[in-house]
NUDREN-948130 format. One record per residue: residue number from 1; residue in one letter; y, x, z of N, C-alpha, C in turn. Coordinates in Angstrom, 1 decimal. Each point is the difference from the previous one (the first is absolute). Layout:
NODE     n   res       ny       nx       nz      cay      cax      caz       cy       cx       cz
NODE   NUM     A        Y        X        Z        Y        X        Z        Y        X        Z
...
// end
This chain:
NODE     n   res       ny       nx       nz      cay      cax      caz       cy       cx       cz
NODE     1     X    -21.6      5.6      3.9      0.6      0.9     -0.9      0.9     -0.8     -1.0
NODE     2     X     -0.7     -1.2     -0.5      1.0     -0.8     -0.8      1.2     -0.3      0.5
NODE     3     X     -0.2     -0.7      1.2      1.1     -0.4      0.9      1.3      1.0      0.1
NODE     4     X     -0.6      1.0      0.5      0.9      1.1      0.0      0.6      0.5     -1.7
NODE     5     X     -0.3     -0.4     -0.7      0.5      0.3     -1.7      1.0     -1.1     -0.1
NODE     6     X     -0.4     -0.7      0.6      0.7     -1.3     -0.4      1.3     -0.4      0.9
NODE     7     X     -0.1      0.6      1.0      1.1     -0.2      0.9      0.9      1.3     -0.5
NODE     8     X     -0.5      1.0     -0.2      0.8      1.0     -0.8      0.7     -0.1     -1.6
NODE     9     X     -0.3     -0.6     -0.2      0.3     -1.1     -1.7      1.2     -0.6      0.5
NODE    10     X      0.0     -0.9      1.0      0.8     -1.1      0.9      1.3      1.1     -0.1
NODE    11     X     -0.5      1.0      1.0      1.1      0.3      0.9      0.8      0.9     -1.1
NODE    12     X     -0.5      0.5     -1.2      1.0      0.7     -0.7      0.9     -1.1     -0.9
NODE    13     X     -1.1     -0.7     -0.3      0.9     -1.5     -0.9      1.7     -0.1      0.9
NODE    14     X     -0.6      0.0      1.7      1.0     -0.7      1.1      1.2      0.9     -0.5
NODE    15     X     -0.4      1.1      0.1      0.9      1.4      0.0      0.9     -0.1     -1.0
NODE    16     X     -0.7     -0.1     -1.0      0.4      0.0     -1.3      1.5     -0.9     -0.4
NODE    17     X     -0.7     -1.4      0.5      0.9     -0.8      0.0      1.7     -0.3      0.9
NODE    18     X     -0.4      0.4      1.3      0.8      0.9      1.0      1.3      0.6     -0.7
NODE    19     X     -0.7      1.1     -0.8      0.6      0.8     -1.0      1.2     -0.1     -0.5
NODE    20     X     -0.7     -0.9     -0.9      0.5     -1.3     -1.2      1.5     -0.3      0.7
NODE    21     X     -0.4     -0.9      1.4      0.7     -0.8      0.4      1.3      1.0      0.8
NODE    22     X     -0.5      0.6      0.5      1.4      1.2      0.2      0.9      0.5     -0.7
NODE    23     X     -0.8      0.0     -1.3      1.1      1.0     -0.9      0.6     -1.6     -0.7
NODE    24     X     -0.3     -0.9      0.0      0.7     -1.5     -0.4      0.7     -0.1      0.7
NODE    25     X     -0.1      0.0      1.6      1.1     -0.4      1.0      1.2      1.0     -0.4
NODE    26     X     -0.3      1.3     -0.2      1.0      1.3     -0.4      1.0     -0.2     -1.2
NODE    27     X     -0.6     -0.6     -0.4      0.6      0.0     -1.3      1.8     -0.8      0.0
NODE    28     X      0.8      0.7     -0.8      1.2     -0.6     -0.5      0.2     -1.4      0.8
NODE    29     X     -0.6     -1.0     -1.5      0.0     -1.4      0.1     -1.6     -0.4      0.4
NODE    30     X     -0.4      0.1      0.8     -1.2     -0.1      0.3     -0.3     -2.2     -0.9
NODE    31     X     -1.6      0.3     -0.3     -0.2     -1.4     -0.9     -0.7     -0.6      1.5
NODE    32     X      0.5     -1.1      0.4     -0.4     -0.8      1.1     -1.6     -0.8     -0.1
NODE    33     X     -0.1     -0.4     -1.2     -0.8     -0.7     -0.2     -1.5      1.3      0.1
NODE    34     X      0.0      1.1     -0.6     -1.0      1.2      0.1      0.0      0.3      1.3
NODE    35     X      1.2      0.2      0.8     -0.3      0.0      1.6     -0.7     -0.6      0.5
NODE    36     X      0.2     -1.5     -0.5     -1.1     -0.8      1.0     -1.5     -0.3     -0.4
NODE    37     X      0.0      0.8     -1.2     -1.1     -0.3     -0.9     -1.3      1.1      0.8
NODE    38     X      0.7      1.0      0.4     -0.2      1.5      0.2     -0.5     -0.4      1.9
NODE    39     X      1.0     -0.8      0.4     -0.1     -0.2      1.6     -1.1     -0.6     -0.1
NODE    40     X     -0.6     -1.2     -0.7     -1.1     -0.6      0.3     -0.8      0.2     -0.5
NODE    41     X     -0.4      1.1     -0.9     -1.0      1.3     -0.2     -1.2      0.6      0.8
NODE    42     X      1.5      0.3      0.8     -0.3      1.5      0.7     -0.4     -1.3      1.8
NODE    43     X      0.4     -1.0     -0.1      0.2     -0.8      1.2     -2.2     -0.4     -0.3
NODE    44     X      0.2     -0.4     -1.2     -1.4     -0.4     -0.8     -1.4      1.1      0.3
NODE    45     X      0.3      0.8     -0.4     -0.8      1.5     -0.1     -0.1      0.6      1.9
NODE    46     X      1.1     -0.5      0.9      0.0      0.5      1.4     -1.3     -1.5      0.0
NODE    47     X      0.4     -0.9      0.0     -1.3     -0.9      0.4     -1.2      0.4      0.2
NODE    48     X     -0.3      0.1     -1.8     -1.1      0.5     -0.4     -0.8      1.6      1.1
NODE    49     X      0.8      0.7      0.5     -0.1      1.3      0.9     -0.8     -0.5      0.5
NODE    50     X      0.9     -1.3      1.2     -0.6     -0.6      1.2     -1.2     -0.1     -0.1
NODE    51     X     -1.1     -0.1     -1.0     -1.3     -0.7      0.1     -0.9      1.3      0.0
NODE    52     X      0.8      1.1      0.6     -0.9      1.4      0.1      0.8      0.7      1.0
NODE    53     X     -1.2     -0.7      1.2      0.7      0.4      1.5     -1.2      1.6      0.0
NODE    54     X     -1.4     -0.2     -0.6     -0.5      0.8      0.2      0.0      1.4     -0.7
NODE    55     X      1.1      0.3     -0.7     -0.1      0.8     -1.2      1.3      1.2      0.8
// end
């Protein structure tokens, strides 16, 4: 049950972040440095997913 709270914590953080990073890419003058800040986030938090094959 934990597991499952906690991969759902994960996966909205993931989402979240996702978010972020779309409406950055969208933008005008998009800021380069928050793109990549944002890609290794979301790259960070998909890791973290991997260690719940059973959930």
């Amino acid at each position: 049950m934990l597991r499952k709270a906690l991969f759902n914590i994960i996966r909205q953080e993931q989402r979240d972040i996702e978010d972020k990073l779309e409406r950055e890419e969208q933008q005008a003058s998009p800021d380069v440095r928050r793109i990549v800040g944002l890609q290794q986030e979301a790259t960070s938090l998909r890791r973290e997913l991997e260690h719940f094959h059973d959930v």
